[in-house]
C-alpha positions in Angstrom: 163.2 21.2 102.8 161.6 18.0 103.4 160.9 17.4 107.4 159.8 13.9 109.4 158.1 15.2 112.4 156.6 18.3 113.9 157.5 19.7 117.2 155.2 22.2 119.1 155.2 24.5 121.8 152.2 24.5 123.8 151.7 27.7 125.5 150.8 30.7 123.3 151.6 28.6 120.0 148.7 25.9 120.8 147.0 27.2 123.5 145.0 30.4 123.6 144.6 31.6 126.9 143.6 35.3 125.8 140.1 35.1 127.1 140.5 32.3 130.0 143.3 34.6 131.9 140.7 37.5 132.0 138.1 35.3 133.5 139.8 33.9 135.7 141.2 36.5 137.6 137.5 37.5 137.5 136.7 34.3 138.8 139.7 35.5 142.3 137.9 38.8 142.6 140.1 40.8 140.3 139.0 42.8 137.1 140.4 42.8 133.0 142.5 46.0 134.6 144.2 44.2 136.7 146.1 41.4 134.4 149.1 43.9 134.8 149.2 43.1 138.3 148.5 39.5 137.8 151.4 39.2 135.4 153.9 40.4 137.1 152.8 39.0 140.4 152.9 35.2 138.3 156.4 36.3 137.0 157.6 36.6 140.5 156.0 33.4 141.7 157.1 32.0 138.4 160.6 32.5 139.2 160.7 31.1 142.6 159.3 28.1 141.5 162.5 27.9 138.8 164.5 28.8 141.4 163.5 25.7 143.5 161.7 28.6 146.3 158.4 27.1 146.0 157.1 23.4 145.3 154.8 22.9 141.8 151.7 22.4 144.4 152.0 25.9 146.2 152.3 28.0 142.6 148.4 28.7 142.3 148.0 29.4 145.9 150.7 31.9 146.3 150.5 33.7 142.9 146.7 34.5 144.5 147.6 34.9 147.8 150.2 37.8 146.9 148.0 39.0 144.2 145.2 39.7 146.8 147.8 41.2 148.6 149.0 43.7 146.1 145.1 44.7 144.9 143.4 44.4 148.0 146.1 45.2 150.9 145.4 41.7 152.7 145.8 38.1 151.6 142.9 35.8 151.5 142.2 33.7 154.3 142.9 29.8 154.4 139.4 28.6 153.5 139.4 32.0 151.2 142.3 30.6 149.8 140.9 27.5 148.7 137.6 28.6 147.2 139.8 30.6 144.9 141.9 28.2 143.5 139.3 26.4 142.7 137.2 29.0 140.9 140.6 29.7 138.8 141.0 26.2 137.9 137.2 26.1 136.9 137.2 29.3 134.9 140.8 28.7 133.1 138.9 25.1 132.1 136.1 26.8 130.9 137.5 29.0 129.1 140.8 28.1 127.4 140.9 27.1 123.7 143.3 25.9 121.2 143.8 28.6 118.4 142.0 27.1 115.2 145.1 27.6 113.2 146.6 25.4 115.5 143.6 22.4 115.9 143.5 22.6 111.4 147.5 22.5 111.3 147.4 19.5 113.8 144.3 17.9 112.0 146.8 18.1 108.6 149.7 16.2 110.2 147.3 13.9 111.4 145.7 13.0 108.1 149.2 12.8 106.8 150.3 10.6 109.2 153.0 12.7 110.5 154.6 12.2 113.9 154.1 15.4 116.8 155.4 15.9 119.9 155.3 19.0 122.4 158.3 20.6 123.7 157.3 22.7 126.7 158.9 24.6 129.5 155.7 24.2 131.9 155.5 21.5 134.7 153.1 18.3 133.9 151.0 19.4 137.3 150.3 23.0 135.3 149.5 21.8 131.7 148.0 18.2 132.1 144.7 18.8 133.1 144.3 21.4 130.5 145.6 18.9 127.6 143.0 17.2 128.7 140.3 19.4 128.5 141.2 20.4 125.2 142.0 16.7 123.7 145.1 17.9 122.8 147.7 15.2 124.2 146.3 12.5 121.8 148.0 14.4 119.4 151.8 13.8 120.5 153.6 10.9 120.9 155.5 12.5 123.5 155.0 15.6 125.7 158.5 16.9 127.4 157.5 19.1 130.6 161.0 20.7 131.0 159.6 22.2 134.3 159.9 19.2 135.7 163.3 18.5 134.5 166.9 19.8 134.3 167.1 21.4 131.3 164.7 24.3 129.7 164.5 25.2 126.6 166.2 27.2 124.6 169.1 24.6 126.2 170.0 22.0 123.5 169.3 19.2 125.9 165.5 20.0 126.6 164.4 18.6 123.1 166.6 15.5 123.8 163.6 13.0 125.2 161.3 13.9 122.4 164.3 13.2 119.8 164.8 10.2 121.6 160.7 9.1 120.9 160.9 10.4 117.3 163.9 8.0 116.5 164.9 10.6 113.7 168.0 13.0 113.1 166.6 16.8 114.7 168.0 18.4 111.0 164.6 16.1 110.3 161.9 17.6 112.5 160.2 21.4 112.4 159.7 23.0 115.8 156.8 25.4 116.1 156.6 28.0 118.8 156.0 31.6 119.9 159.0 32.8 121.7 162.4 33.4 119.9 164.6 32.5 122.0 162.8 29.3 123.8 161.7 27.9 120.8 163.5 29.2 117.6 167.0 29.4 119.3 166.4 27.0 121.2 165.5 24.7 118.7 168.7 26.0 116.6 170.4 25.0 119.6 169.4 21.4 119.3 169.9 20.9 115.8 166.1 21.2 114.6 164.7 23.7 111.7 163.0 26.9 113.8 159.4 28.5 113.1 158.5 31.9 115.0 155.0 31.8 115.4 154.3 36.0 115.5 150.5 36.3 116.9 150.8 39.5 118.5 153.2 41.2 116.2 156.7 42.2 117.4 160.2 41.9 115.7 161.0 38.0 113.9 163.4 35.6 115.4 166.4 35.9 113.2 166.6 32.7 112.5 164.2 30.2 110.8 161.0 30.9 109.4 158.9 33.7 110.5 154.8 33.4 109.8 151.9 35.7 111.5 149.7 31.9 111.7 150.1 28.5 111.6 147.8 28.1 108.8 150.9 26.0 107.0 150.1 24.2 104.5 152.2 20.3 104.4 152.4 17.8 101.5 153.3 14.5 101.8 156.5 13.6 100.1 158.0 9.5 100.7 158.6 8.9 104.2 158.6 13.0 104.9 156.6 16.0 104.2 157.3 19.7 103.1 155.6 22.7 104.6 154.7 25.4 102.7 154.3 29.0 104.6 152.5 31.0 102.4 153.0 34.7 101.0 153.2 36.5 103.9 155.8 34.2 105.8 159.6 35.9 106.4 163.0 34.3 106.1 165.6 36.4 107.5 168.6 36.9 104.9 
């Protein structure tokens, strides 16, 4: 099928944070052991600050004050507190890459003159300074933060404000992302053509396109472009 624009997730589709997430809880006195604990003390955090619980400002402090808590039986004090987030923020920016799949596919559309924006669920006060870092934000004409709004993907109406920018039908535009039911239903949900990005294995969204990479290859046809997948891309029946 021939396709107008390119829509990406950011977060585990873009952006590899495999070895900054290590270091950094390195950097707040914790070990590679401990990313269990980390994760599912950030899922809590991460769900009071959906919930409204928390503002965007207090998520770094109090996913470290409660992981401190949970590892070391105490929470840091104030001025502890501070030092940390700070040596987080220095080793996640230090050490957080965009996957070279990704940076090639991106350098493709750009050479074709193809149109990319990001669709993410993150908050702009998160992601910013780390598109930054990694030049990344040139590459979008738009970046939707649906943190910071009222609608998350995989609901229809979180893709609407990059639609809007592209100017073009979503039955036109290929979103690109990791998670099946954020990205590939979600992007079902809003009219747009679904890739599963599958880096760590698991089962394939069971709709769209399936591929282990985003080493895609596109090809310019008129105003649009195709993408090709490669051999070891899935469809679902």
């Amino acid at each position: 099928m021939r396709y107008e624009a390119l829509s990406f997730d950011l977060d585990g589709t873009l952006i590899d944070y495999s070895v900054s997430s290590a270091r950094a809880l390195e950097a707040i006195g914790g070990h590679r052991s401990d990313l269990p604990v980390w994760y599912e003390v950030s899922a809590g955090v991460e769900a009071a600050l959906d919930r409204g619980l928390i503002p965007v400002a207090a998520f770094e402090r109090d996913r470290i004050r409660r992981f401190h808590r949970v590892r070391f039986g105490r929470p840091p004090s104030e001025a502890e507190l501070r030092g940390l987030v700070a040596a987080r923020r220095d080793a996640v920016l230090d050490a957080v890459r965009v996957f070279p799949d990704a940076a090639r596919l991106l350098a493709s559309a750009a050479a074709l003159g193809v149109e990319c924006v990001a669709v993410s669920n993150s908050y702009a006060a998160l992601r910013e300074e780390i598109l930054d870092r990694l030049d990344l934000a040139r590459s979008f004409s738009h970046v939707a933060f649906c943190g910071d709004g009222a609608h998350r993907k995989p609901d229809r109406r979180a893709f609407a404000a990059a639609l809007g920018v592209l100017g073009r039908p979503a039955e036109s535009v290929l979103h690109i992302g990791d998670e099946v039911d954020a990205d590939v239903v979600g992007a079902r949900n809003a009219g747009l053509a679904g890739v599963h990005v599958r880096r760590s294995g698991g089962v394939c969204a069971p709709h769209g396109v399936c591929v282990p990479s985003l080493d895609l290859a596109l090809e310019r046809q008129g105003r649009g472009f195709t993408a090709r997948f490669g051999t070891d891309a899935a469809a679902p029946a």
